[in-house]
Biotite code that builds the C-alpha atoms (Angstrom):
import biotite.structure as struc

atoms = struc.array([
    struc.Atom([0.000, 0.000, 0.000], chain_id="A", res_id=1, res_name="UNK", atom_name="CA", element="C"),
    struc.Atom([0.974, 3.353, -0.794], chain_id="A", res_id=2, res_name="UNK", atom_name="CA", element="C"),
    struc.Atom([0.868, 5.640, 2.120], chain_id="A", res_id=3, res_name="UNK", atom_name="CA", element="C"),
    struc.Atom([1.215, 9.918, 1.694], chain_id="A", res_id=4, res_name="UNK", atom_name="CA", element="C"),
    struc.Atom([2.734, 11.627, 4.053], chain_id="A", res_id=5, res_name="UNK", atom_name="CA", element="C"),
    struc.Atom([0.838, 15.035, 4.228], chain_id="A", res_id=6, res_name="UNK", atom_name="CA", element="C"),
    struc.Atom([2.725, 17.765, 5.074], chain_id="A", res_id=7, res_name="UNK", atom_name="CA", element="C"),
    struc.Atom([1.449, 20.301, 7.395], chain_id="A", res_id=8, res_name="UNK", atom_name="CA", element="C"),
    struc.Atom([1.193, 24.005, 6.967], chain_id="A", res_id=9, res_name="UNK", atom_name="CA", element="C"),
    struc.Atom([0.681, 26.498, 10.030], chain_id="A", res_id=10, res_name="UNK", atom_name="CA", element="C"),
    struc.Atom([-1.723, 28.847, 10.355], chain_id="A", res_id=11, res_name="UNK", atom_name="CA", element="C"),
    struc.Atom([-1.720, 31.042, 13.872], chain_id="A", res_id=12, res_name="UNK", atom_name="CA", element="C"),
    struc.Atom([0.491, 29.097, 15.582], chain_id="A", res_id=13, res_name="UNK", atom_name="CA", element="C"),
    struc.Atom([-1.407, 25.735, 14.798], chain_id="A", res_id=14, res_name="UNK", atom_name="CA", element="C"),
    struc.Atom([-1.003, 22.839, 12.646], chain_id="A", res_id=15, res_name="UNK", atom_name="CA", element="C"),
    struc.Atom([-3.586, 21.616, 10.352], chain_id="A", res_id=16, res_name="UNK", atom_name="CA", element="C"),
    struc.Atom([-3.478, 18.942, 7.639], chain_id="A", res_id=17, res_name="UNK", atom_name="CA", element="C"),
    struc.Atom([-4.146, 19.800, 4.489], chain_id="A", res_id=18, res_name="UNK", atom_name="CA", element="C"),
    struc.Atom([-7.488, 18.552, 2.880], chain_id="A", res_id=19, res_name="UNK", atom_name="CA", element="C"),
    struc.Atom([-7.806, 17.095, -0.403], chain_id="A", res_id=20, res_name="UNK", atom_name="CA", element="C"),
    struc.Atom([-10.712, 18.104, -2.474], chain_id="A", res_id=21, res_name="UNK", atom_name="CA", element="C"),
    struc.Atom([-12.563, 16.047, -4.942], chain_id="A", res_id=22, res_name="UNK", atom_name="CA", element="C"),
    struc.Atom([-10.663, 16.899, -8.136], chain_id="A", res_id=23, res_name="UNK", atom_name="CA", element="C"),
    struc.Atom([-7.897, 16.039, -6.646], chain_id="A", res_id=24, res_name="UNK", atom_name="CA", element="C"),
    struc.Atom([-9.100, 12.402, -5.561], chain_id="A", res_id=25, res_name="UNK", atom_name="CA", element="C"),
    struc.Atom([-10.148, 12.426, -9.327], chain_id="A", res_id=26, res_name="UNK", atom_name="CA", element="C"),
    struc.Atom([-6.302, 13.053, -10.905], chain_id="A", res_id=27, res_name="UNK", atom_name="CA", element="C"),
    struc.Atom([-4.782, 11.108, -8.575], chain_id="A", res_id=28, res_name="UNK", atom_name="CA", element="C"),
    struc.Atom([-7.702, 7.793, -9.540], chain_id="A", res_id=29, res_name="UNK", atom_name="CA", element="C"),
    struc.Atom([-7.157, 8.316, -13.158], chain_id="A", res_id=30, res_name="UNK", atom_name="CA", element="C"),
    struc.Atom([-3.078, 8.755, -12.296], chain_id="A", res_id=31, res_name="UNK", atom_name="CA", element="C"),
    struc.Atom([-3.548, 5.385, -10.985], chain_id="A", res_id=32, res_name="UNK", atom_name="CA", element="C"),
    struc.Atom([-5.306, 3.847, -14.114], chain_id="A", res_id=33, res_name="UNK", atom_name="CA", element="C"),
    struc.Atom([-3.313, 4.908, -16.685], chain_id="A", res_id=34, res_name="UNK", atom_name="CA", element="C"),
    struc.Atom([-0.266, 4.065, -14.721], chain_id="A", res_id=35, res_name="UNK", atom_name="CA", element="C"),
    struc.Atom([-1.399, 1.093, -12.513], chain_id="A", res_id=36, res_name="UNK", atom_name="CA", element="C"),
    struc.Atom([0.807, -1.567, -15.007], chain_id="A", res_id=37, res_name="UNK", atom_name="CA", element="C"),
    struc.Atom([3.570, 0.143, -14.084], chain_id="A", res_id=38, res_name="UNK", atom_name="CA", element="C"),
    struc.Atom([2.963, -0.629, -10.277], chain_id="A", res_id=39, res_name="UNK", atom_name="CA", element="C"),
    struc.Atom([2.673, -4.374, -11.028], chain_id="A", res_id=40, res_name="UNK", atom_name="CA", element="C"),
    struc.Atom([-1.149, -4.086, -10.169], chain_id="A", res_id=41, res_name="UNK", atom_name="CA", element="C"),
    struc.Atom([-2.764, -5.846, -13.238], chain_id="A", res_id=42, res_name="UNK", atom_name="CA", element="C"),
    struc.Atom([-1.229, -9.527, -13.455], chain_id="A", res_id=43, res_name="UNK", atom_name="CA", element="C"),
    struc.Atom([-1.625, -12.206, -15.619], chain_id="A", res_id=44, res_name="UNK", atom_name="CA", element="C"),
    struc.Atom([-4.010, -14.970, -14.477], chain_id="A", res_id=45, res_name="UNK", atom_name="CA", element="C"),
    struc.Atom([-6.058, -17.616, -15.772], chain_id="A", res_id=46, res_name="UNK", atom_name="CA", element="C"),
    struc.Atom([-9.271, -16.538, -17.280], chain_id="A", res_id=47, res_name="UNK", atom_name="CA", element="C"),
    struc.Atom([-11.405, -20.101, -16.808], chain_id="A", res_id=48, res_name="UNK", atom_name="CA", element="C"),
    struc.Atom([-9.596, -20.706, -13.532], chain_id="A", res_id=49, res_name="UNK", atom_name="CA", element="C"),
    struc.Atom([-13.363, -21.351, -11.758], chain_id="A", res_id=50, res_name="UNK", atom_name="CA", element="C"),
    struc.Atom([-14.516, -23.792, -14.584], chain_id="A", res_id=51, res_name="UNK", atom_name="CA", element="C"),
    struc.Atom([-10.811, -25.815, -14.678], chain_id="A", res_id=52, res_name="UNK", atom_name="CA", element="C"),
    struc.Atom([-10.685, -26.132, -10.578], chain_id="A", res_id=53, res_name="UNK", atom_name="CA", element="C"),
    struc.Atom([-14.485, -27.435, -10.427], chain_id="A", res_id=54, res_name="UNK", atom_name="CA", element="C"),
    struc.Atom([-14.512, -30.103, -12.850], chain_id="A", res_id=55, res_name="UNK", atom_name="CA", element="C"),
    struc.Atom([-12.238, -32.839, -13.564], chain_id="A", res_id=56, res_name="UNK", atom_name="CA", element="C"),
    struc.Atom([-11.322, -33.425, -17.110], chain_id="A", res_id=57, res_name="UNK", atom_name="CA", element="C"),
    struc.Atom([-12.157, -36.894, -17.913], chain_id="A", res_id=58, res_name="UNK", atom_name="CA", element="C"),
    struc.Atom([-10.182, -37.572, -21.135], chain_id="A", res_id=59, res_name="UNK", atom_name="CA", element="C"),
    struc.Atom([-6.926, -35.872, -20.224], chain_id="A", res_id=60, res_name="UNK", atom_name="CA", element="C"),
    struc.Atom([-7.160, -32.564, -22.229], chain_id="A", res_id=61, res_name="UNK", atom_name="CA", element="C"),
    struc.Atom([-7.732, -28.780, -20.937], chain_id="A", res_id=62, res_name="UNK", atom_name="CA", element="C"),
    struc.Atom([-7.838, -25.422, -22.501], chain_id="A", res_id=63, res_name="UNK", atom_name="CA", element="C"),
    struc.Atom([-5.995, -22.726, -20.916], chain_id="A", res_id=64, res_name="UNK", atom_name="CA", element="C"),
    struc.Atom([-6.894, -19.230, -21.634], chain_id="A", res_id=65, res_name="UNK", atom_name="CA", element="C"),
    struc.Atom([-5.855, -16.315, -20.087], chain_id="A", res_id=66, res_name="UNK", atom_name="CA", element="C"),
    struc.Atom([-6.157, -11.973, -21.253], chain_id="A", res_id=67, res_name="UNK", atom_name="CA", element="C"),
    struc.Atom([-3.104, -10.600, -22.263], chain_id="A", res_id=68, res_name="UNK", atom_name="CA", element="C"),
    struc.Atom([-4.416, -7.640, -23.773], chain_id="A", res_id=69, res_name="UNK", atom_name="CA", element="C"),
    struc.Atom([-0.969, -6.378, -24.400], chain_id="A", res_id=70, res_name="UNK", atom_name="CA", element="C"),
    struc.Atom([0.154, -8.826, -26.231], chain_id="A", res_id=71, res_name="UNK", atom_name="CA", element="C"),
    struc.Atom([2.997, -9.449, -23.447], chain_id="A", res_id=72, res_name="UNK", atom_name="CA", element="C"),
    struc.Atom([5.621, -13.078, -23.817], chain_id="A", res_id=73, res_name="UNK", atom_name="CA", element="C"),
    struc.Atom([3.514, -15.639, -21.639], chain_id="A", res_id=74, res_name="UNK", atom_name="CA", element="C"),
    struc.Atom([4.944, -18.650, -20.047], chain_id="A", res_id=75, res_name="UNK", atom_name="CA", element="C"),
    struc.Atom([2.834, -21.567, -18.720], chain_id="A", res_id=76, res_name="UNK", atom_name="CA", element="C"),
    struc.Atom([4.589, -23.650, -16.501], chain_id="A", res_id=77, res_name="UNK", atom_name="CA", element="C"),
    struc.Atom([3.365, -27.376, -15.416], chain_id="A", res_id=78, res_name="UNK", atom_name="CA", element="C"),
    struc.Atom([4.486, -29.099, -12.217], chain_id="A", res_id=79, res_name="UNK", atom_name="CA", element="C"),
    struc.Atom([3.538, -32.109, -10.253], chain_id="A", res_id=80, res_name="UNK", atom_name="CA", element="C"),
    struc.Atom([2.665, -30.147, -7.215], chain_id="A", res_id=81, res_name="UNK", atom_name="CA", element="C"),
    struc.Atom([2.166, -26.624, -5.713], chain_id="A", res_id=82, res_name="UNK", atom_name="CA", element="C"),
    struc.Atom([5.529, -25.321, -5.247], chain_id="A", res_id=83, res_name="UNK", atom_name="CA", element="C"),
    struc.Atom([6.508, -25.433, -8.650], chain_id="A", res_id=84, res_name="UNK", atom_name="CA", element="C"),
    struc.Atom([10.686, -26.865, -7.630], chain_id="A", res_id=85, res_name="UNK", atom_name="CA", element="C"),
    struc.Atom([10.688, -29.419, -10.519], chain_id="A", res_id=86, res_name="UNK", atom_name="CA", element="C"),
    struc.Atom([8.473, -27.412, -13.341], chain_id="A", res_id=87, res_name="UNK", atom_name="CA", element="C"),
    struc.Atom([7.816, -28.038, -17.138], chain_id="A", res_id=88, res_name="UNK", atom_name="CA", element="C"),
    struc.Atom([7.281, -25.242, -19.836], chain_id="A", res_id=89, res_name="UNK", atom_name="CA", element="C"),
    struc.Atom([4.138, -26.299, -21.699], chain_id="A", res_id=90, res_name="UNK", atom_name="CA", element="C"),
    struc.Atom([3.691, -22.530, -23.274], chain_id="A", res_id=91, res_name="UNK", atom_name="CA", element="C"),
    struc.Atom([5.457, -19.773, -24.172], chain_id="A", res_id=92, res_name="UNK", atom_name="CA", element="C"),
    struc.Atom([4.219, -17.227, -26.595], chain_id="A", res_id=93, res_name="UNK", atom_name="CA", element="C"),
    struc.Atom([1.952, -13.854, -27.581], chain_id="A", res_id=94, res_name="UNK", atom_name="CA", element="C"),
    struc.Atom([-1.733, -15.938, -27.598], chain_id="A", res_id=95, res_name="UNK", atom_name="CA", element="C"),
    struc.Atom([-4.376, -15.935, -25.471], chain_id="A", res_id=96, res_name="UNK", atom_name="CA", element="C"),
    struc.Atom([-4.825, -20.039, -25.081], chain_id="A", res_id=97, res_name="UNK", atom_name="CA", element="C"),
    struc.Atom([-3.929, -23.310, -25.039], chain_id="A", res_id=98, res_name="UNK", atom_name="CA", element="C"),
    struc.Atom([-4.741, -26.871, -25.400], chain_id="A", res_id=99, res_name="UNK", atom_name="CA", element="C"),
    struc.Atom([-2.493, -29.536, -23.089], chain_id="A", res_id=100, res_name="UNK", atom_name="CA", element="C"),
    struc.Atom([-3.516, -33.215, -23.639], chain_id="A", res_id=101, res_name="UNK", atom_name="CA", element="C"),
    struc.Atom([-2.318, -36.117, -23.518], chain_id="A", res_id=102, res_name="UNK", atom_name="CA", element="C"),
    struc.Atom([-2.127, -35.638, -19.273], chain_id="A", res_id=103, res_name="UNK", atom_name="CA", element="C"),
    struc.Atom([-2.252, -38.523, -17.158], chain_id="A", res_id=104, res_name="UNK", atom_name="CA", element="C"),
    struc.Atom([-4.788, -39.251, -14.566], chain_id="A", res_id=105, res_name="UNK", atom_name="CA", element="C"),
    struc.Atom([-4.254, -37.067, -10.985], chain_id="A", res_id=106, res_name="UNK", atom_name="CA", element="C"),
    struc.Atom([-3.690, -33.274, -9.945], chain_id="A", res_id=107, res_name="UNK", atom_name="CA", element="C"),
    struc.Atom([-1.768, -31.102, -12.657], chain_id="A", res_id=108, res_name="UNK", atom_name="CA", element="C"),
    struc.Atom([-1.041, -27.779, -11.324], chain_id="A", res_id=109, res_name="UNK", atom_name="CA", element="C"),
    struc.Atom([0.216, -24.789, -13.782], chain_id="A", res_id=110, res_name="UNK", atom_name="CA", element="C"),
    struc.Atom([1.056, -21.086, -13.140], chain_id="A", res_id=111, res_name="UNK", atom_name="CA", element="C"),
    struc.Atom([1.409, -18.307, -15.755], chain_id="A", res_id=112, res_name="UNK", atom_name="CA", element="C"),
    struc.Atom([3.645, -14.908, -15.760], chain_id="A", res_id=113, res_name="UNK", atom_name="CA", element="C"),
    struc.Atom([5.386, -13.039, -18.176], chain_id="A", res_id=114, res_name="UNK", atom_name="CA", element="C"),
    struc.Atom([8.700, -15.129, -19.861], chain_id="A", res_id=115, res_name="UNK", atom_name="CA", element="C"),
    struc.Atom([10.875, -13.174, -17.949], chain_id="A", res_id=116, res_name="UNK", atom_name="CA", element="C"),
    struc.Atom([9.757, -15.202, -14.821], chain_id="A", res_id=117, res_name="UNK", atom_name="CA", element="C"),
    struc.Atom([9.463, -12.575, -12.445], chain_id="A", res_id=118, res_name="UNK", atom_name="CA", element="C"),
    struc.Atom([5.654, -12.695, -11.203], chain_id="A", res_id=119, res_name="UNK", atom_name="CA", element="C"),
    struc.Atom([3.531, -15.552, -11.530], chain_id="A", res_id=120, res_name="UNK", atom_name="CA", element="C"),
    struc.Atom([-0.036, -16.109, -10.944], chain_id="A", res_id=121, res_name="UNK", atom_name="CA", element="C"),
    struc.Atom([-1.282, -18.585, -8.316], chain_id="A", res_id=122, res_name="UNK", atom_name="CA", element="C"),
    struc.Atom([-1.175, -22.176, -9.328], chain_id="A", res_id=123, res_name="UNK", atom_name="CA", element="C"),
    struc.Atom([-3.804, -23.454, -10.902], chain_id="A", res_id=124, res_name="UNK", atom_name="CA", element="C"),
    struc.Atom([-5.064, -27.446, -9.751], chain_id="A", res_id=125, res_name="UNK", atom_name="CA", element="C"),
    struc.Atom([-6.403, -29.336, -12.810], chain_id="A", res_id=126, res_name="UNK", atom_name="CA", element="C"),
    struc.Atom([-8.043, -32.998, -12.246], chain_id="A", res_id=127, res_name="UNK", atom_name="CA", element="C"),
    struc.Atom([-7.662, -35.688, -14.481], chain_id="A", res_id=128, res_name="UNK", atom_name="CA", element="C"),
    struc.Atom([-10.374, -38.684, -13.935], chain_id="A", res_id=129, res_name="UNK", atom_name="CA", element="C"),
    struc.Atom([-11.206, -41.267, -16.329], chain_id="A", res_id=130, res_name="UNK", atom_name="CA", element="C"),
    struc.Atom([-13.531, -43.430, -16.379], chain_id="A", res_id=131, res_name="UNK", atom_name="CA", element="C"),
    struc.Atom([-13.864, -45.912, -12.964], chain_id="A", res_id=132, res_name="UNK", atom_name="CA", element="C"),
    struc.Atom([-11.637, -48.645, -13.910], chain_id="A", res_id=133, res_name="UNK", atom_name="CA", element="C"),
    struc.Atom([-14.343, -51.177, -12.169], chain_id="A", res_id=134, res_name="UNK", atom_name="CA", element="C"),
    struc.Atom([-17.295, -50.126, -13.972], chain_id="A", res_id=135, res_name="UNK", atom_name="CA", element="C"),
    struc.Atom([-14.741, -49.991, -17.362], chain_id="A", res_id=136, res_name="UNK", atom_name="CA", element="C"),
    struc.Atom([-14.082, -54.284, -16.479], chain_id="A", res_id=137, res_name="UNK", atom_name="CA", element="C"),
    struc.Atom([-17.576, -54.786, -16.226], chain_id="A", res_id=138, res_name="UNK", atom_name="CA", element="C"),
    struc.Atom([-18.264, -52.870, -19.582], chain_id="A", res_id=139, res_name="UNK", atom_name="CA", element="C"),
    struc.Atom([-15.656, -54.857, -21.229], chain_id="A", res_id=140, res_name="UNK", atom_name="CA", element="C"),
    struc.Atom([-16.643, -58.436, -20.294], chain_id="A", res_id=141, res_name="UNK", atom_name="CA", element="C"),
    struc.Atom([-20.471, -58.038, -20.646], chain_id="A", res_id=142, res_name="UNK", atom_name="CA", element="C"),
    struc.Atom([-19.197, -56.665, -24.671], chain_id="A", res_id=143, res_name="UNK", atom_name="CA", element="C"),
    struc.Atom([-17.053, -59.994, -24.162], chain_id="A", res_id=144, res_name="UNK", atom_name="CA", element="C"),
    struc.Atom([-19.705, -61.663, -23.310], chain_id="A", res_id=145, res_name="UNK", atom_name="CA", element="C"),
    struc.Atom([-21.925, -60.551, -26.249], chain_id="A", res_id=146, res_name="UNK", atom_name="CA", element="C"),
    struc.Atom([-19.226, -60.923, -28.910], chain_id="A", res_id=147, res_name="UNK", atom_name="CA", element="C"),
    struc.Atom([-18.971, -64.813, -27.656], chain_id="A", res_id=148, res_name="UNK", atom_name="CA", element="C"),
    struc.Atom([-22.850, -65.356, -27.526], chain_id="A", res_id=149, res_name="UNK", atom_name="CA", element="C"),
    struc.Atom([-23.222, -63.283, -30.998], chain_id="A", res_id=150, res_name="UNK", atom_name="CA", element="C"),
    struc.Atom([-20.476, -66.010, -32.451], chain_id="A", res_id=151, res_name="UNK", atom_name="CA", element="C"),
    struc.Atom([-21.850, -69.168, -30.653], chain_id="A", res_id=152, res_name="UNK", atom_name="CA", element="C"),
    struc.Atom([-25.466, -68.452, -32.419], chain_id="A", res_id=153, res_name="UNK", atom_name="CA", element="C"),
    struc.Atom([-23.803, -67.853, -36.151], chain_id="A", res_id=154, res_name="UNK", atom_name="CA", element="C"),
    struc.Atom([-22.098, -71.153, -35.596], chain_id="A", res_id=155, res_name="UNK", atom_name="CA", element="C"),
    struc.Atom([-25.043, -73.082, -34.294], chain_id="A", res_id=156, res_name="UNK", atom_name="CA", element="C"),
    struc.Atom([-27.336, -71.893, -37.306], chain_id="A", res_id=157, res_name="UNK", atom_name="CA", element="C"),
    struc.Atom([-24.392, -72.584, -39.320], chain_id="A", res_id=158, res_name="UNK", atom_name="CA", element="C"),
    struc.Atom([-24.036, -76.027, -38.441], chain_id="A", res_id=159, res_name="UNK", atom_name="CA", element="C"),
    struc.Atom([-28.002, -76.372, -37.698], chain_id="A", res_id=160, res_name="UNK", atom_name="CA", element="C"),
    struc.Atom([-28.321, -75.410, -41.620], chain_id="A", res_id=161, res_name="UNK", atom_name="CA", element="C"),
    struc.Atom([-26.087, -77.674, -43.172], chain_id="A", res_id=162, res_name="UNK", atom_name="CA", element="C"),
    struc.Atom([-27.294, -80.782, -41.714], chain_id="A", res_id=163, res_name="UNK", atom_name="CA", element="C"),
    struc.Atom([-31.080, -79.713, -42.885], chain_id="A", res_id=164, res_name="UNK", atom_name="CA", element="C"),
    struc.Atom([-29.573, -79.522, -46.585], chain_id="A", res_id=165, res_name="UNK", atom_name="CA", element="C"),
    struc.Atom([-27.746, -82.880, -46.279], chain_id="A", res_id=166, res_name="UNK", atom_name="CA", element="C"),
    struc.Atom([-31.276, -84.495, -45.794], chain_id="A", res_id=167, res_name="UNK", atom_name="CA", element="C"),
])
């Protein structure tokens, strides 16, 4: 936080601060707006952070956008947990997005900041869940299951067929 020191002026042997009027609370707010990215106060961050934390992805690919009105050097980094000490750069560029697949099944967590690496935004947690592997066995051996009924019948007319055209 910024703090101003105001300076005090004397009038008849008393102190009294001196009082800001509204135009100048007005300069000094659109001071800050137009200079404000100079202070650091506008960062980089994940634009569909909400969406990406609440659901899991269930076939191993996300979309990563982010604003970067500016057209600023991005970096995405990708690392196995929070604190980021063994990291992997998945992006680096002038977009706005990006597709990752091919991610295996757990927590993925990825941060963003300009290339330079200076400031980064907050790590980002991104699920991977397939499907349940028990309901994915049962699935498979009742198609099993079919296949070998499906080929028992074609072989029993087949058979059942053959001996009616012998007679």
């Amino acid at each position: 936080m910024f703090r101003l020191r105001v300076a005090r002026h004397f009038h008849r042997n008393r102190t009294r601060p001196i009082r800001f009027s509204r135009p100048h609370l007005s300069i000094a707010a659109f001071v800050l707006l137009c200079f404000g990215q100079c202070w650091g106060t506008d960062e980089i961050d994940f634009t569909n952070r909400e969406s990406l934390e609440a659901s899991p992805s269930d076939n191993g690919t996300i979309t990563l956008q982010w604003s970067n009105p500016e057209k600023l050097n991005v970096r995405i980094e990708q690392a196995p947990e929070s604190e980021f000490t063994s990291s992997l750069i998945r992006y680096e560029g002038k977009g706005k997005s990006t597709v990752l697949s091919g991610l295996a099944e757990g927590s993925h967590f990825f941060r963003i900041g300009e290339s330079d690496g200076t400031s980064w935004s907050s790590p980002l947690e991104a699920k991977v869940e397939f499907f349940p592997r028990e309901q994915l066995w049962l699935l498979l051996s009742l198609g099993g299951v079919v296949v070998l009924m499906t080929a028992g019948a074609i072989i029993v007319g087949y058979f059942s067929t053959r001996k009616g055209d012998e007679s």
